[in-house]
ZASEVEX-924659 format. One record per residue (C-alpha): residue number from 1; residue in three letters; x, y negated, z negated. Coordinates in Angstrom, 1 decimal. Layout:
N
PT   lumvo   pakol       px       py       pz
PT     NUM     Ala        X        Y        Z
...
This chain:
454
PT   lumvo   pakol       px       py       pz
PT       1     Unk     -8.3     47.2     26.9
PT       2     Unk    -12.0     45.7     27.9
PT       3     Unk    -12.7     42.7     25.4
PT       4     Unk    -15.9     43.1     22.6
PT       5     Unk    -18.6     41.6     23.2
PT       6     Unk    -18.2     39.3     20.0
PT       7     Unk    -14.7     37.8     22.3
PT       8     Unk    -16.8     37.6     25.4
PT       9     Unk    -19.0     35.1     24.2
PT      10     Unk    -16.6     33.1     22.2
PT      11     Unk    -14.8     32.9     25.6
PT      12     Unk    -18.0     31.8     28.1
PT      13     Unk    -18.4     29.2     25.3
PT      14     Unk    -14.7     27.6     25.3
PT      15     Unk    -15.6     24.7     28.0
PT      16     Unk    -18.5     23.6     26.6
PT      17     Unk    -17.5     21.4     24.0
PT      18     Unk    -15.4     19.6     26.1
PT      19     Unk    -17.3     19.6     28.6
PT      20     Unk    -20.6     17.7     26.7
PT      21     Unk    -18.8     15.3     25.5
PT      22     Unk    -17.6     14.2     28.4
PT      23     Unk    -20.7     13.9     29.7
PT      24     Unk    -21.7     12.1     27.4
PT      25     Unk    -18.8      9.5     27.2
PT      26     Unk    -18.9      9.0     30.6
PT      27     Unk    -23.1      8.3     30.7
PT      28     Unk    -21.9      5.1     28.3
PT      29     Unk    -18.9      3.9     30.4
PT      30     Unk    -16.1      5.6     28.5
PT      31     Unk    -14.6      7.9     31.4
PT      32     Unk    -11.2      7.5     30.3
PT      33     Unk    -10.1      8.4     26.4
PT      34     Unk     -7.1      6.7     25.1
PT      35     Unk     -6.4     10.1     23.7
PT      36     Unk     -6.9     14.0     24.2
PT      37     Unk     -9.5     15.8     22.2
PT      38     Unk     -8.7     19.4     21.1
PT      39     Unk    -12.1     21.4     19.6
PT      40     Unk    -12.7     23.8     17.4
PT      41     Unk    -13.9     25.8     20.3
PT      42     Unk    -10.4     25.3     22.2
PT      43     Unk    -11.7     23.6     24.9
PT      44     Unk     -9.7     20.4     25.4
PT      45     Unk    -11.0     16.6     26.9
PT      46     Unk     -7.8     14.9     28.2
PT      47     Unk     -4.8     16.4     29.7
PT      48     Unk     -2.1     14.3     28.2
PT      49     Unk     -0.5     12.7     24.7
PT      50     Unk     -1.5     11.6     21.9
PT      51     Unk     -4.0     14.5     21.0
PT      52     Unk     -6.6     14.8     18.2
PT      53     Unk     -7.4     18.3     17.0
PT      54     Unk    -11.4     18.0     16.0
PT      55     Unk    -11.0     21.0     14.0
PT      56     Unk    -14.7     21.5     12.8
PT      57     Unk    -18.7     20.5     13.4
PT      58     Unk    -17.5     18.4     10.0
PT      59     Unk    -15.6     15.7     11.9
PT      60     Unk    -18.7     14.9     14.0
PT      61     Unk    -20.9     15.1     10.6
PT      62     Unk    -18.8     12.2      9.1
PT      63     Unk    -18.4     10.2     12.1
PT      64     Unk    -22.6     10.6     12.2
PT      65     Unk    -23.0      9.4      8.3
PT      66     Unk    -20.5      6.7      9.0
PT      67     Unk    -20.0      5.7     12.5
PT      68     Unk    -16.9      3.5     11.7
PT      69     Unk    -13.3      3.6     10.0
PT      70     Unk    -14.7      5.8      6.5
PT      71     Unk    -15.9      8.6      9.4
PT      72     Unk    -12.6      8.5     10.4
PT      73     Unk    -11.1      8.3      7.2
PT      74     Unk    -13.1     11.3      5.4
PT      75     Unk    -12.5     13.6      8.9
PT      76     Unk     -9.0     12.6      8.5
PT      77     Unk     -8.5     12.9      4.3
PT      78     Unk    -10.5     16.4      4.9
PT      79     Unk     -8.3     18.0      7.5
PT      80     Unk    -11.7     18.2      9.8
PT      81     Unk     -9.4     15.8     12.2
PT      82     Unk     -6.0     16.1     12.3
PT      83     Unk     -3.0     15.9     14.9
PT      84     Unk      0.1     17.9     15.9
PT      85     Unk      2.8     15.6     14.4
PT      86     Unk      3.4     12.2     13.1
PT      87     Unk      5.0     11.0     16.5
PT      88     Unk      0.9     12.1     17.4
PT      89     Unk     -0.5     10.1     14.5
PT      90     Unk      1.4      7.1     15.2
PT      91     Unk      1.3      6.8     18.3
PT      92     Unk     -3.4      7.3     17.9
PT      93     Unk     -2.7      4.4     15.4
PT      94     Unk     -1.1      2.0     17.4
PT      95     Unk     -4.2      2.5     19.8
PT      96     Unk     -6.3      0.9     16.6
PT      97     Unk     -7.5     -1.8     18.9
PT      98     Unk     -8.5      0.1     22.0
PT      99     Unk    -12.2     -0.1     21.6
PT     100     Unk    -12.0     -3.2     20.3
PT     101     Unk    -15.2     -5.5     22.2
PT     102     Unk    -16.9     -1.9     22.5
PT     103     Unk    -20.7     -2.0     22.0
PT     104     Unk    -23.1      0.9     21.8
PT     105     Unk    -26.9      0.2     22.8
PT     106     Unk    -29.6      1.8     21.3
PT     107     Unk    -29.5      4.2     23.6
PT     108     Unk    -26.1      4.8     23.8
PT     109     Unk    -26.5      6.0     20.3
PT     110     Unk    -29.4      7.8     21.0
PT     111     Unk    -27.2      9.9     23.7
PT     112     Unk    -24.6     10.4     21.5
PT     113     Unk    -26.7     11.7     18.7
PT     114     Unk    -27.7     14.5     20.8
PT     115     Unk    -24.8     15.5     22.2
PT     116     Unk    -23.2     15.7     18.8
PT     117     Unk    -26.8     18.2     17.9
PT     118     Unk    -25.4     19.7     21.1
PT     119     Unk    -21.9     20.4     19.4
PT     120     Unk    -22.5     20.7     16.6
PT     121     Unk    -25.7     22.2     15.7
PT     122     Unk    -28.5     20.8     13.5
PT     123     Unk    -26.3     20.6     10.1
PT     124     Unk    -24.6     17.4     11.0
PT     125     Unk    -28.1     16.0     10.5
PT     126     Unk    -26.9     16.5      6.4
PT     127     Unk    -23.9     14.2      5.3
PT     128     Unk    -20.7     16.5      4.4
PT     129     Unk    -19.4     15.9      0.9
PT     130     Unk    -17.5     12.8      0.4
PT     131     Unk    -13.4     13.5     -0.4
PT     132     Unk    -13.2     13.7     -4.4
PT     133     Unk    -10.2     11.7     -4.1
PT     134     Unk    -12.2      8.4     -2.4
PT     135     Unk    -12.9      6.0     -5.0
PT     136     Unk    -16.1      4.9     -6.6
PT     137     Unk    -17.1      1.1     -7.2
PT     138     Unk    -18.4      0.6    -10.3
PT     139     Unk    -19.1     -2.2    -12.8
PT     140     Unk    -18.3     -6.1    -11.5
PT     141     Unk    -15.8     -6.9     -9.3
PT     142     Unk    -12.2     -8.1    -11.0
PT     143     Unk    -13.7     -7.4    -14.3
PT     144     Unk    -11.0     -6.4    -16.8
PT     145     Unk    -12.3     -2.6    -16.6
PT     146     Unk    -12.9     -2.6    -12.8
PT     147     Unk     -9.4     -3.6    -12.6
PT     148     Unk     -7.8     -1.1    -14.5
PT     149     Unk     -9.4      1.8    -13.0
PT     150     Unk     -8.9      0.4     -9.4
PT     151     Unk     -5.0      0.3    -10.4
PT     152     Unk     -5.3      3.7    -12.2
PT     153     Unk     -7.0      5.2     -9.3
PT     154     Unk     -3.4      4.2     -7.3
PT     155     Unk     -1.0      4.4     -9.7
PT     156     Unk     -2.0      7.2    -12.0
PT     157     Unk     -1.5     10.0     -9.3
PT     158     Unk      1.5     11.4    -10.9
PT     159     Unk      5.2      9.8    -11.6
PT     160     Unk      7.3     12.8    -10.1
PT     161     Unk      5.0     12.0     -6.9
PT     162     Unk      6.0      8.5     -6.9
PT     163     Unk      9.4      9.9     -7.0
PT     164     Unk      9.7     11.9     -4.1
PT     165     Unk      8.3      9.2     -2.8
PT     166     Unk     10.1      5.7     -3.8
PT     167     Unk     13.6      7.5     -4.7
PT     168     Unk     15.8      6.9     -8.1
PT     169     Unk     14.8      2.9     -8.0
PT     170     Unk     10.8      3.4     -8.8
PT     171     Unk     10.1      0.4     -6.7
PT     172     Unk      6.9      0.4     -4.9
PT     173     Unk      7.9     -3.1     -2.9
PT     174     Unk      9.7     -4.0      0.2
PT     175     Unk     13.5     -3.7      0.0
PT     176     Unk     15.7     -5.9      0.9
PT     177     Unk     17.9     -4.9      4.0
PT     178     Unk     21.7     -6.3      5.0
PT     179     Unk     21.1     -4.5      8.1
PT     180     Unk     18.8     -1.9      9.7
PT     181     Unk     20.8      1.2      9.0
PT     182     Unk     21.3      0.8      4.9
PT     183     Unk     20.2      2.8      2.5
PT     184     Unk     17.2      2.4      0.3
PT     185     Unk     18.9      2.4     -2.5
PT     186     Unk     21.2     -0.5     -1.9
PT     187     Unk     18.2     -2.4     -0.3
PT     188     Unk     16.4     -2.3     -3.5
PT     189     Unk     18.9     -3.1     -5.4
PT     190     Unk     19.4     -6.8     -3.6
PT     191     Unk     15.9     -7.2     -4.0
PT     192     Unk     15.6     -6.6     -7.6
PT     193     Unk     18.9     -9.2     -7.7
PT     194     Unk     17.5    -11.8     -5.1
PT     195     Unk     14.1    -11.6     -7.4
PT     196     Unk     16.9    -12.2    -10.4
PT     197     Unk     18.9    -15.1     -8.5
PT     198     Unk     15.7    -16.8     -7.4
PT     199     Unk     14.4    -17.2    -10.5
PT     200     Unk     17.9    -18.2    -11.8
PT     201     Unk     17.4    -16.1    -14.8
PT     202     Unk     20.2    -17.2    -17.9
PT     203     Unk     21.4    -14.8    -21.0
PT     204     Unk     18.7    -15.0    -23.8
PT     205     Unk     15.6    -16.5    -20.8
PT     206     Unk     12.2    -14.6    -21.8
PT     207     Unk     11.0    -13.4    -18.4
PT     208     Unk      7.4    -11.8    -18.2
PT     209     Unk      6.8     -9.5    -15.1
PT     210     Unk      3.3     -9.0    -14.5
PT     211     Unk      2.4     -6.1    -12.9
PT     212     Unk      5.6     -4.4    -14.0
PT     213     Unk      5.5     -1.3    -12.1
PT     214     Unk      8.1      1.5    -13.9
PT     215     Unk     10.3     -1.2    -15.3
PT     216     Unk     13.1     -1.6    -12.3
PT     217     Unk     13.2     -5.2    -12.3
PT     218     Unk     13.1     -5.6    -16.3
PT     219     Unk     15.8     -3.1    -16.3
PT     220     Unk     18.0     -4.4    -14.0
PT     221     Unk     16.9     -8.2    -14.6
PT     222     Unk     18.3     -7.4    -18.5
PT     223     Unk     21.3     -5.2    -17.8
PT     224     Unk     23.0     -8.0    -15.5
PT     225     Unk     21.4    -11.2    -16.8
PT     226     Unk     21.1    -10.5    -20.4
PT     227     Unk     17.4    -12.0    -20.3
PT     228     Unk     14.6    -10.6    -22.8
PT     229     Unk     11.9     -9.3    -20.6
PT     230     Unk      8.2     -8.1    -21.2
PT     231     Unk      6.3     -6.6    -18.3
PT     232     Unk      2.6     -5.8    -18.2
PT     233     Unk      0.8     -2.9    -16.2
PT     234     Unk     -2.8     -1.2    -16.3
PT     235     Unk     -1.4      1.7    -15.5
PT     236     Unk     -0.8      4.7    -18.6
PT     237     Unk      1.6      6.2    -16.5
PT     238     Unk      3.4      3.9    -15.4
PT     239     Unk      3.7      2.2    -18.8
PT     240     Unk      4.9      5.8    -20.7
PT     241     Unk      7.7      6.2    -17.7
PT     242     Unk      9.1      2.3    -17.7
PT     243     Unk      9.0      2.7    -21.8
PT     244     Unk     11.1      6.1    -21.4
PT     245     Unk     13.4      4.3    -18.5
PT     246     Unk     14.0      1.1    -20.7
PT     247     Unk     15.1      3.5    -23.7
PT     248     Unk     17.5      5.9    -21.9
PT     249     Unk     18.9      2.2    -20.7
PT     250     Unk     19.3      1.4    -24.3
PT     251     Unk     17.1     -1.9    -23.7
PT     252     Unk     14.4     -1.2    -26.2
PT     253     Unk     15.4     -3.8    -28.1
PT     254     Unk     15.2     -6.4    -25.1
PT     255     Unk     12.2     -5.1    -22.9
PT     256     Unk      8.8     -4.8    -23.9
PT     257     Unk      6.4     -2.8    -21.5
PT     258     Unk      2.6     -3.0    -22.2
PT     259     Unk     -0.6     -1.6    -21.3
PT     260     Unk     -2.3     -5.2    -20.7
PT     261     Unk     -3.9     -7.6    -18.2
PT     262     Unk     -2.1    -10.6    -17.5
PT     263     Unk     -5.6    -12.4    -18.2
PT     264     Unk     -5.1    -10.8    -22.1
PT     265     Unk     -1.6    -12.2    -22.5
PT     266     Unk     -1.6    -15.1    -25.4
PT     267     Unk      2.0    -15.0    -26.4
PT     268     Unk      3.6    -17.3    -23.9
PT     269     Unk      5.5    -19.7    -22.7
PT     270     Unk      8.0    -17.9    -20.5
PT     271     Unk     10.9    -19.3    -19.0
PT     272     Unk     10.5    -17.0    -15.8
PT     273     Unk      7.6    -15.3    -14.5
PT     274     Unk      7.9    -13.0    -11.8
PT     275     Unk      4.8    -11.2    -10.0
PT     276     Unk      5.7     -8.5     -7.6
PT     277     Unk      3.4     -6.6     -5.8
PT     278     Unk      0.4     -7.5     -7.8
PT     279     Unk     -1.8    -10.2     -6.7
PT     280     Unk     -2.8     -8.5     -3.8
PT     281     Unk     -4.9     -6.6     -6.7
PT     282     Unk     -6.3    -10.0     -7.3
PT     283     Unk     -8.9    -10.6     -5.3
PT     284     Unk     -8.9    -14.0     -3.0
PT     285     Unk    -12.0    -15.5     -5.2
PT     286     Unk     -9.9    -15.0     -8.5
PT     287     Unk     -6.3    -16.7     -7.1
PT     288     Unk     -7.5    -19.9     -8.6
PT     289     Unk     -7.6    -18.1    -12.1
PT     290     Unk     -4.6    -16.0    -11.6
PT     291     Unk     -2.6    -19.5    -11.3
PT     292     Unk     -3.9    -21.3    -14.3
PT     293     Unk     -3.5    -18.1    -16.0
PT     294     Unk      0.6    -18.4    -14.7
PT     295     Unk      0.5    -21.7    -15.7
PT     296     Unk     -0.4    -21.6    -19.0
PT     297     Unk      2.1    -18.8    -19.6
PT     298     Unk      5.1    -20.9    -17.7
PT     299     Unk      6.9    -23.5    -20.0
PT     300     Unk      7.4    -26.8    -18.4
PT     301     Unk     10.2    -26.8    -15.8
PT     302     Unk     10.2    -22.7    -16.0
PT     303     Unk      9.9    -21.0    -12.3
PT     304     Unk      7.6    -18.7    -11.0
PT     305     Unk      8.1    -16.3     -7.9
PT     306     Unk      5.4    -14.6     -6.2
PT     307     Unk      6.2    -11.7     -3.8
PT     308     Unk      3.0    -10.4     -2.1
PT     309     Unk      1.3     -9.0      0.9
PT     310     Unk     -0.2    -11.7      3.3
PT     311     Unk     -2.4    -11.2      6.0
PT     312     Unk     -1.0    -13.3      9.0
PT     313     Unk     -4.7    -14.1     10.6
PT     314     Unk     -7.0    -16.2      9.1
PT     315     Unk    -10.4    -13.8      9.5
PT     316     Unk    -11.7    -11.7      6.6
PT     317     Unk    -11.0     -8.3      7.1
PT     318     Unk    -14.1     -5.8      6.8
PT     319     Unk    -14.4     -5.0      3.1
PT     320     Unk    -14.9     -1.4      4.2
PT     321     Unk    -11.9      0.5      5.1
PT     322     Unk     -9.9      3.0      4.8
PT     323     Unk     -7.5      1.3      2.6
PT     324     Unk    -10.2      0.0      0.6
PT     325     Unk    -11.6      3.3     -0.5
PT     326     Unk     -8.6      5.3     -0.6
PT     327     Unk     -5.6      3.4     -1.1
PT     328     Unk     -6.1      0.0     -3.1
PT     329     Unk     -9.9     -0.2     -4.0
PT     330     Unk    -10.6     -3.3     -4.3
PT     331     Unk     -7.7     -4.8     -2.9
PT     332     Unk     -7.3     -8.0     -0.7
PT     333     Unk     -5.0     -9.6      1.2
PT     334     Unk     -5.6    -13.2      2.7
PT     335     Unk     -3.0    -15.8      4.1
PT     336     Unk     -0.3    -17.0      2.0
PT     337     Unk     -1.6    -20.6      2.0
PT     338     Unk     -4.7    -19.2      0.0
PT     339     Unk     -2.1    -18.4     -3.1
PT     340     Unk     -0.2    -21.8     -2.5
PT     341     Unk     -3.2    -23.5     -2.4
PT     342     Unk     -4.2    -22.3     -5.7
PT     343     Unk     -0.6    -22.2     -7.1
PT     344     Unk     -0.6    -26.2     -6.2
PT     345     Unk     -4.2    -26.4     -7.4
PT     346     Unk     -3.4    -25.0    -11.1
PT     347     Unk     -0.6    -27.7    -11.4
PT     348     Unk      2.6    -25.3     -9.9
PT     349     Unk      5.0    -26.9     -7.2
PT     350     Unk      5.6    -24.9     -4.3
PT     351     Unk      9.2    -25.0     -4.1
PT     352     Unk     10.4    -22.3     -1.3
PT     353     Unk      8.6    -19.9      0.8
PT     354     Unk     10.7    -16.6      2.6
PT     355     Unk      9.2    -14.4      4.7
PT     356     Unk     10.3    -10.7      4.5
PT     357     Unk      8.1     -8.8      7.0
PT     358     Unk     11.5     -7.3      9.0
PT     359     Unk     11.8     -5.4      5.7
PT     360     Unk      8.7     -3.6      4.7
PT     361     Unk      8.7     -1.6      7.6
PT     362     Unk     12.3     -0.6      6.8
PT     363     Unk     11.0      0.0      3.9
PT     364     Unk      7.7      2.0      4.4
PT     365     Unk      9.8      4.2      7.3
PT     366     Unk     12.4      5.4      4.5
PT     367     Unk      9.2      6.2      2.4
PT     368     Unk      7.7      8.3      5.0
PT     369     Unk     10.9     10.1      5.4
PT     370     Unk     10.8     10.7      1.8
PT     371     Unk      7.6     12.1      1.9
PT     372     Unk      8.3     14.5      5.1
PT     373     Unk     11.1     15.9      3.6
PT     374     Unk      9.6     17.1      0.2
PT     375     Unk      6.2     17.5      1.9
PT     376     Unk      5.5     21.0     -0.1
PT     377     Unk      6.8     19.5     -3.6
PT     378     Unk      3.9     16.6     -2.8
PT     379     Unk      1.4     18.4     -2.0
PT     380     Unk      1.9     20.6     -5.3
PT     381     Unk      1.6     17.6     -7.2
PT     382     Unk     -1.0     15.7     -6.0
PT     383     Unk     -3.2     17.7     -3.1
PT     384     Unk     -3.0     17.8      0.3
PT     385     Unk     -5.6     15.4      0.5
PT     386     Unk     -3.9     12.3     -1.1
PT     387     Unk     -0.8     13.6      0.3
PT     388     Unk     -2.4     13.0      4.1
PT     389     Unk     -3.9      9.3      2.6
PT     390     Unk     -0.6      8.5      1.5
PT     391     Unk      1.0      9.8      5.0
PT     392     Unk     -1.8      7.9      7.1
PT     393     Unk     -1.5      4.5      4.9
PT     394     Unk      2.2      4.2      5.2
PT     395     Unk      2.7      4.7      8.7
PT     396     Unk     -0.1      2.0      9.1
PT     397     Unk      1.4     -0.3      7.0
PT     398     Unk      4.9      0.0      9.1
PT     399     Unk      3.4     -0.5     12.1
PT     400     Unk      0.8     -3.6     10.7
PT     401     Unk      4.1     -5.2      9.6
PT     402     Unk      6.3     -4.4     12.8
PT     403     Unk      3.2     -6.0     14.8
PT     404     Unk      2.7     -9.1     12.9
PT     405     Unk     -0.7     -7.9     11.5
PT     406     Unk      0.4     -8.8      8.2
PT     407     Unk      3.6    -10.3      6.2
PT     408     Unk      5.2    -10.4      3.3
PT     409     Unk      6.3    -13.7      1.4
PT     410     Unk      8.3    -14.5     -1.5
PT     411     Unk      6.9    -17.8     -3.4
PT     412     Unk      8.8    -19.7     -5.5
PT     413     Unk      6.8    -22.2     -7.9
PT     414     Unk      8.1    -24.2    -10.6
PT     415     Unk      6.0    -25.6    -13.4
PT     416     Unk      6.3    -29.6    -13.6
PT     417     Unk      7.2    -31.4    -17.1
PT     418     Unk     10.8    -31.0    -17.4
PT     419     Unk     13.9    -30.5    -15.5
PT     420     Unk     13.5    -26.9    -13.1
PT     421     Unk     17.6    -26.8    -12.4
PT     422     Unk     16.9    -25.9     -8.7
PT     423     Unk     19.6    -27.6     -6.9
PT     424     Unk     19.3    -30.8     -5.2
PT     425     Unk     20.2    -28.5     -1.4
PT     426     Unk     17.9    -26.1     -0.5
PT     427     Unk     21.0    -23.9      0.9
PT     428     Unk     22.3    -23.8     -2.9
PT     429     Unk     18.7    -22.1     -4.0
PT     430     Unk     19.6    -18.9     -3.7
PT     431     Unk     23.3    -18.0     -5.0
PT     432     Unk     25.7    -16.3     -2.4
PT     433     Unk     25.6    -13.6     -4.9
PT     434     Unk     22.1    -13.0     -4.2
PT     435     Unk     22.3     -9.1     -3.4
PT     436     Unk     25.7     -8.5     -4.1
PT     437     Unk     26.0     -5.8     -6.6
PT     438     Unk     26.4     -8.0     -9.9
PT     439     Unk     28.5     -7.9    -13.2
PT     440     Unk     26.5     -7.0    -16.0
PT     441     Unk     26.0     -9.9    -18.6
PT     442     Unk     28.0     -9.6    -21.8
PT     443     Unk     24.6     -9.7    -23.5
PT     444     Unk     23.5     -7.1    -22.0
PT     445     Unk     23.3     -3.0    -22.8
PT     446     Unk     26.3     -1.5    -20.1
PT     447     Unk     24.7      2.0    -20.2
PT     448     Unk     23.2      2.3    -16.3
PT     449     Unk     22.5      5.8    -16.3
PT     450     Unk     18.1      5.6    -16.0
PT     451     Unk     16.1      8.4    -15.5
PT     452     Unk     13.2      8.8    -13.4
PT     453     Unk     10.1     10.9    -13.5
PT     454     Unk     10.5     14.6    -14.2
């Protein structure tokens, strides 16, 4: 059968993709790609793993607009680049640092410019749309209403999302593993308790959790310690699940979840105050304010634990990223001695200090698996666009952590003016219970059975 005409020319056209750019590569000094390029055209650059499928002119348009990680990111969130697996995508991400030192001269650019025309035609010269999903800065930084829609723009996605995603416990931090191979389940729940036994929480203690999430710790911090808790989120959603998690608990009368930033809360002192998860919301120019704010809600001799993401290298990270725009806008991490440096600043006494890095990669590699195996049911609830930024951002964040790029710490503060009841060895800080499955108090509600989103 002879081929049509219409074939013929698609097929006298197959090399040339590949074949400009890597003419075009190679006239600024990059012969050799870390990575194979697939295009649209089939013709491929590379002959071995991982490969990148640049499945449209698009890719090249975003990369033009923003020659740096948001190119990336918008080729990526848009499906204009995309790869054959995840063993493909993580293994192009732990190349993050290959061009690292690389610097295009004017002329460099000049050539790549018009070998992109070349490839991609004239229309790149007009800026694709921008992903719907990306999220817009508005208003002043850590203002009260900037704030709440950066955490609504992460948060508010959907509850059944979350999930698929976190499992029965609805906690969105790092788990707490007895050994590689447990489940997430059980690792959560001897986080929640090593939160609990930290904080030495006693039947009748008012604990505040700020940043609350969908009530897990409340829940489980009144269940088996008999505390009275209220928690504080500036998320709708998350707020109307925790409330209708606390109730099927039968802890209404013990937990109170609010829509509310901790900088609004004026019914203090606690006796606990636990932040999990939160401050890196914060921002690093308001930790100073976050810990007076702790402060003044912490009664003399009351403890405060901290558990938050730190970076683990002193240099700013650029302000425009991927995980900026589309995962945590407005979001910063910075070493941990930044918090404890305002935590000792406000008038709190640093009083232990645990690193947990092992476990968030544990951690995000269960939520991964959670997400590829009801990879339809999310992508019916919340787009195949946040369901690829979700994808992307956790296998990131696994391999930041397993590479030192970043840490988490748990920081345990106690508020000066009257006897803290931390033992006098620091061996004795944390009960041997810690973890262990514990036995509810007799205070509290013995009705476990909590629902999660539907």
């Amino acid at each position: 059968m002879q081929a049509s005409p219409t074939l013929l020319r698609l097929r006298s056209r197959r090399p040339r993709l590949a074949h400009a750019a890597r003419e075009a590569l190679a006239s600024i000094g990059l012969n050799n790609l870390p990575v194979t390029l697939r295009f649209w055209d089939g013709s491929v650059l590379g002959g071995g793993d991982p490969v990148v499928e640049v499945r449209s002119p698009e890719a090249i348009a975003h990369l033009l607009h923003a020659p740096n990680q948001i190119g990336l990111a918008r080729g990526w969130v848009t499906g204009a680049l995309d790869v054959r697996s995840d063993a493909d995508l993580e293994a192009i991400i732990r190349l993050r640092g290959a061009f690292d030192g690389v610097a295009l001269s004017a002329r460099d650019r000049a050539t790549l410019l018009a070998t992109a025309l070349r490839l991609a035609g004239p229309g790149i010269l007009k800026r694709p749309p921008i992903p719907a999903i990306e999220a817009p800065r508005q208003g002043r930084l850590h203002s009260l209403a900037r704030d709440k829609a950066a955490i609504q723009h992460h948060y508010d996605v959907s509850n059944h999302f979350y999930e698929l995603l976190l499992g029965p416990s609805m906690v969105y931090s790092c788990a707490y593993f007895a050994d590689p191979g447990e489940s997430l389940e059980a690792a959560q729940e001897r986080k929640l308790e090593l939160i609990c036994a930290k904080l030495r929480l006693q039947p009748g203690e008012r604990l505040l959790d700020i940043g609350c999430g969908w009530g897990s710790l409340l829940i489980h911090a009144a269940r088996n310690h008999g505390v009275r808790g209220v928690g504080v989120t500036l998320s709708d959603a998350q707020a109307a699940l925790a409330r209708e998690r606390v109730a099927a608990a039968g802890l209404a009368d013990r937990i109170e979840v609010r829509v509310q930033d901790y900088r609004e809360l004026d019914d203090g002192p606690f006796d606990k105050i636990a932040s999990v998860g939160m401050y890196e919301h914060v921002g690093r120019g308001e930790y100073d304010h976050y810990a007076r704010t702790v402060h003044a809600l912490l009664k003399p001799g009351g403890l405060f634990l901290n558990h938050g993401i730190a970076r683990l290298h002193s240099e700013a990270p650029d302000k425009d990223t991927f995980i900026y725009r589309y995962v945590f806008p407005d979001g910063e991490l910075s070493p941990v001695t930044d918090v404890m440096t305002s935590l000792q600043g406000a008038g709190l006494e640093v009083r232990d200090v645990e690193s947990l890095r092992e476990h968030y990669p544990l951690t995000l590699r269960r939520w991964v698996a959670n997400l590829h195996a009801r990879h339809d049911e999310a992508v019916a609830e919340i787009g195949l666009e946040r369901e690829r930024v979700w994808r992307l951002y956790m296998l990131a964040s696994a391999l930041g952590f397993e590479a030192g790029d970043v840490t988490v710490y748990q920081t345990l503060t106690t508020r000066p003016g009257a006897p803290h009841g931390l033992p006098l060895r620091r061996e004795g800080a944390v009960p041997r219970t810690a973890g262990r499955l514990p036995t509810p108090s007799p205070d509290a509600v013995a009705d476990e059975r909590v629902p999660i989103a539907r």
